[in-house]
N, C-alpha and C positions, 0 to 999 in steps of 0.2 A: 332380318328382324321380323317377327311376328306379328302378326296382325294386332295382336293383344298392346304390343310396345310400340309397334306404329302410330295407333289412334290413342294414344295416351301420350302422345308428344302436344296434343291440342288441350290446353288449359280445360274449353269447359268438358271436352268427354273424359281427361282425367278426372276429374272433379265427379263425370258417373260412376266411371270406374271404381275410383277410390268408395264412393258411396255402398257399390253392390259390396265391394270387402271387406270395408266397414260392418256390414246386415251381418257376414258369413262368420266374422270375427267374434262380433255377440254372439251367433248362435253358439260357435266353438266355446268360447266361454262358460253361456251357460249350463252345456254339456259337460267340460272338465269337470265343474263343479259339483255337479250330481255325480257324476266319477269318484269324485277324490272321496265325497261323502259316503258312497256306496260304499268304498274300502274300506273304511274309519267303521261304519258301523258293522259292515261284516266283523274284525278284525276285535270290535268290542263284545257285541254280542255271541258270536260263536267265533272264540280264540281260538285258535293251535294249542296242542298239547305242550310244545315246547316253545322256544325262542318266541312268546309272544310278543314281550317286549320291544324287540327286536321289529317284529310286521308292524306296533304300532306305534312307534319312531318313524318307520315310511310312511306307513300311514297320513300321520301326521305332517309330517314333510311333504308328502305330495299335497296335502291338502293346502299348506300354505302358500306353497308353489302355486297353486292352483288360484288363488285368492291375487297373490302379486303379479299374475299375467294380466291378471282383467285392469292392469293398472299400467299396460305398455302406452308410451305416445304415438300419437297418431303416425306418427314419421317414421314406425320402426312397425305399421301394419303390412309390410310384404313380406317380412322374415319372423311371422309370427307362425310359421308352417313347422319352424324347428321347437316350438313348443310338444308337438304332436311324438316328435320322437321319445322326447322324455316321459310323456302316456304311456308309452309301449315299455319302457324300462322300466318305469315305478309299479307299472302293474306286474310285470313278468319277474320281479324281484322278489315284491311280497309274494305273490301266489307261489315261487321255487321257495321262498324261505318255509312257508308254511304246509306243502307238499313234502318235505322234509322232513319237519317235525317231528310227526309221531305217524304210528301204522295206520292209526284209526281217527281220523282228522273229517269236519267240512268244511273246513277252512276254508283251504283250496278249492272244493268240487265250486262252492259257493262264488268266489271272489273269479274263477274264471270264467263265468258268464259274461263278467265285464270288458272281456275283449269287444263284445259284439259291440260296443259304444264306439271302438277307437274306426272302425273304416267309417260311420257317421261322421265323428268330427273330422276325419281328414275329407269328405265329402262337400264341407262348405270354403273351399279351397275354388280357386277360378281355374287352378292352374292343374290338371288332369295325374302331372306327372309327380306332382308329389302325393297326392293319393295313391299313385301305383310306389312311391316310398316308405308310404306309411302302411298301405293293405298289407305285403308282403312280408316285412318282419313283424306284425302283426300276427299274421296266421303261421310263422315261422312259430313265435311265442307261446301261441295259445296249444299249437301241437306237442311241444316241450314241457310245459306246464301241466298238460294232461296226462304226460309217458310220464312225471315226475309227482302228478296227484294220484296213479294210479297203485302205488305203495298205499293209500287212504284209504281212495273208495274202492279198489279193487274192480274198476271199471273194465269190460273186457276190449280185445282191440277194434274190433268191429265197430262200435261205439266211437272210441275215439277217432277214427278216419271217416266216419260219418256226419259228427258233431265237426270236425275240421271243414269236412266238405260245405256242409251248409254257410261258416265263418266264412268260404270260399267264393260262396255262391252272393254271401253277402258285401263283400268286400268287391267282386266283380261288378255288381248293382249301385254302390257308393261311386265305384271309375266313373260306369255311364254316364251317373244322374250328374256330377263333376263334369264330364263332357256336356251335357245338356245345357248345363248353367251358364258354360264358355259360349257353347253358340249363340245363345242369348241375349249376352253377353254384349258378344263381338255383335251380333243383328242392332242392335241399340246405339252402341260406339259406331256400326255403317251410318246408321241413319243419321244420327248426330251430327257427322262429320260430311253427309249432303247437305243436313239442313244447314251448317255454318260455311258450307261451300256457296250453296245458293245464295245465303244471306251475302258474304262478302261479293259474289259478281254483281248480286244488285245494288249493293253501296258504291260499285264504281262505274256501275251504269249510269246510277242517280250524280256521280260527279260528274263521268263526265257530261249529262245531260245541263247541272248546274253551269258548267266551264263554257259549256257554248252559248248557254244563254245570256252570262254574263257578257263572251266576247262579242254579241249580234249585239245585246245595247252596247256596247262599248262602242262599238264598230260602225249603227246606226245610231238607234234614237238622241244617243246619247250628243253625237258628230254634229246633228242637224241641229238640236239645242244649242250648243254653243256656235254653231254657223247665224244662228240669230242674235245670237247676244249680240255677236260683233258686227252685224249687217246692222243692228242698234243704234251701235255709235256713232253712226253716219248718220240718221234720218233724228231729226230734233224737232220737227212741226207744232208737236203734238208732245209738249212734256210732261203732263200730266200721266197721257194714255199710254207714252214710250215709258213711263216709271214703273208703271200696271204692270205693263207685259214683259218688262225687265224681271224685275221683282217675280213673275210668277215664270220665266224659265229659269231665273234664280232656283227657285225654290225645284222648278221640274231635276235642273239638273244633279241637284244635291240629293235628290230623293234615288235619283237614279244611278246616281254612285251609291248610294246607300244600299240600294238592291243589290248593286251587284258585289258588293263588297259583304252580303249578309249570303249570297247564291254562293260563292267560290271566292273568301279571301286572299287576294295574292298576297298579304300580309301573313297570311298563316305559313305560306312555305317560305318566303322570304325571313320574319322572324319572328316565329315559332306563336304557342298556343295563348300563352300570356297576353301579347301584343293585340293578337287577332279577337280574344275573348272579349280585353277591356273598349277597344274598338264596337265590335257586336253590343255591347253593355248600354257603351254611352249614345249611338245612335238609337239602340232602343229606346231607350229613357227620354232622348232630345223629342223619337220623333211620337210617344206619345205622352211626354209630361210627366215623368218619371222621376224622382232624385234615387240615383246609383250611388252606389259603392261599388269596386274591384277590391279584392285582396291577392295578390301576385307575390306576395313576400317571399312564402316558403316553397316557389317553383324555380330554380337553373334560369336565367335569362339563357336566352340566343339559344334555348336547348329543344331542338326536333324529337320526336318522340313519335311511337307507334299510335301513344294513346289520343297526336293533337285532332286525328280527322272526326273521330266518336267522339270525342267529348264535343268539339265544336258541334259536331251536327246536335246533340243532345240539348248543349246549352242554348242555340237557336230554336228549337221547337219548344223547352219550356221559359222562353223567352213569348215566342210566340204567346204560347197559353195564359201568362201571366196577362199581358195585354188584351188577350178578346176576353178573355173568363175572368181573371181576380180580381178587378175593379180595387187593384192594389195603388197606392202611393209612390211606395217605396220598393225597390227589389236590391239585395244586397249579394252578392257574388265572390265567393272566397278558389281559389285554386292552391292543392299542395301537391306536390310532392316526397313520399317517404316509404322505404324501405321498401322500392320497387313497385308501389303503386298508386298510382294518380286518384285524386279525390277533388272531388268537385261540389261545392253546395251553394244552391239558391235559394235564399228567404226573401220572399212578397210579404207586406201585412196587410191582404188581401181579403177574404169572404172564407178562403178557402176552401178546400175539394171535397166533392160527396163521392164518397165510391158508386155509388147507383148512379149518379149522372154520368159519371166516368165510363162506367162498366156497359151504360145504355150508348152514351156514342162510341164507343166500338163497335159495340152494332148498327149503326148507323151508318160504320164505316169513316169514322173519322180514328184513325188508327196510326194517326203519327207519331203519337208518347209511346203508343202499345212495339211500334214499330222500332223505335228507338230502346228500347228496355229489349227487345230480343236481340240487337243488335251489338250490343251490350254482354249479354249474356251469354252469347257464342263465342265471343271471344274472353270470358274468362270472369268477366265483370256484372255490374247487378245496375241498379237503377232504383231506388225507396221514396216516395211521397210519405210527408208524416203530415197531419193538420198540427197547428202548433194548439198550445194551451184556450187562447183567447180569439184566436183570429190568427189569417196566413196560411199561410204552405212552407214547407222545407222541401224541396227534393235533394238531395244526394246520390252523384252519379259515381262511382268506384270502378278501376278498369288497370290489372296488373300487365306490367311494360312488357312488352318482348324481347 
């Protein structure tokens, strides 16, 4: 496998990839298009002595051909290389039909300059080797074409294997610059796929740093807390004071399952992102005065998934933000799943978000949401704050399964 098909097995460097071929596709494009039109007006302007009709039926034809490419789907951008063959025929056809023609013609001298378009367009190609598909019967064409114009212009031979040569020279320059764009290319897809290597060791660094913190309170403060509840029950002097300090290890302990259940759900692996999200929700809400909603409708119960650790961590931090920043009410929390990709939206009707104060604490260093959105993003997915119309926040967090 290639280095090219390797790093394109990862969502987001496909997604660059696709992009740079998508750039090289419009170019292709808008180069046919000047092509097809170059023909059309050679072919009007200075006809053939004979069979005109005939070169401006191709003409024409390639033209339109040339118009219903710029109209392929996006899905059929890899095998748009075999368009470039049909360049080479539609030109090498008119130009033989009108080399033909008559003794004394510029049809032809005219219309074969347009070879030197086709090793460009096969130039915005990633892939090296169909550029050496296309240069090749390319200057095969244009040599033919000119032993076949030379009935017209009476070009001598010298001329034409010089003129060839330079098409040579030129179509040699289209490989390289083709080779250049790959390595580029592939430098970019390396990089990419560091930076989403890095990102993933340190999302499971930060688990597992979460998992042990949960398991020290779980293990300590949490032990000692209820070692006093029960050392409680015994000592009754003082009912009043013993209700006080009930009541607030009460409350310690609750809080401190609440931590550890927001650090590392074991509700999330046990039964899946639903469960663990609506959990996350309503201790939010409980513990700062919140009225919640969940919507879980359109997700698979008891169903595991690539996307439950990122989103949970996602919806924890703008969970977070909601409570220190949107001096919101209400936060409402919807999860779907469809057609392969999880979606997730939070609405606060909060104060909502200024991008400058946003933009100012990242520089600050407060780079948890920022952190979460590249997190996000390496693996395939996006992360969007809207301000609503009147007041509030939307975020939507989007992340395709694996």
């Amino acid at each position: 496998m290639s280095d090219l098909a390797r790093l394109s097995q990862e969502p987001a460097i496909r997604r660059i990839l696709l992009e740079h071929a998508s750039r090289g596709v419009t170019v292709q494009v808008v180069l046919r298009c000047f092509l097809a039109a170059f023909v059309l007006l050679v072919v009007i302007v200075v006809p053939p002595a004979r069979d005109a009709p005939a070169c401006l039926a191709i003409a024409i034809a390639y033209l339109t051909w040339s118009a219903v490419v710029t109209l392929v789907p996006q899905r059929l951008i890899l095998y748009i290389w075999l368009a470039l063959l049909v360049d080479v025929v539609a030109l090498t056809a008119v130009t033989t039909i009108a080399g033909l023609s008559d003794d004394v013609s510029w049809t032809a001298d005219i219309l074969i300059t347009g070879f030197f378009v086709l090793p460009v367009l096969a130039a915005t190609q990633l892939r090296p080797w169909i550029c050496v598909a296309v240069v090749v019967p390319t200057v095969a064409a244009f040599f033919w074409s000119a032993v076949v114009a030379q009935r017209a212009n009476g070009e001598p031979w010298p001329s034409v294997l010089l003129r060839t040569l330079v098409l040579v020279g030129v179509g040699i320059g289209c490989i390289l610059l083709t080779r250049l764009q790959r390595s580029r290319v592939d430098a970019i897809g390396d990089l990419a796929a560091d930076r989403s290597a890095l990102l993933d060791e340190t999302l499971q660094v930060e688990d597992r740093e979460r998992r042990t913190l949960a398991e020290n309170l779980h293990d300590g403060a949490l032990q000692y807390v209820l070692a006093a509840r029960q050392e409680l029950v015994d000592v009754r002097d003082d009912p009043e004071a013993l209700a006080r300090v009930e009541h607030a290890l009460r409350e310690t302990s609750q809080l401190l399952r609440s931590t550890m259940t927001e650090l590392h759900p074991a509700v999330l692996d046990s039964a899946g992102l639903p469960v663990a999200l609506r959990t996350l929700v309503e201790s939010t809400g409980a513990r700062a005065g919140l009225a919640t909603s969940v919507d879980i409708t359109s997700w698979p119960r008891d169903l595991p998934t690539s996307a439950d650790e990122l989103l949970f961590g996602a919806a924890r931090e703008l969970l977070n933000n909601v409570v220190r920043h949107a001096q919101a009410s209400r936060v409402d929390v919807s999860l779907t799943l469809a057609d392969g990709v999880a979606r997730m939206v939070i609405v606060d009707d909060g104060i909502g978000f200024d991008l400058d104060e946003a933009d100012r604490r990242v520089g600050e260093g407060h780079i948890g949401l920022a952190s979460r959105r590249i997190r996000l993003e390496s693996a395939g997915g996006s992360l969007h704050l809207a301000r609503g119309a009147e007041r509030g926040t939307t975020a939507a967090a989007e992340l395709p399964l694996r």
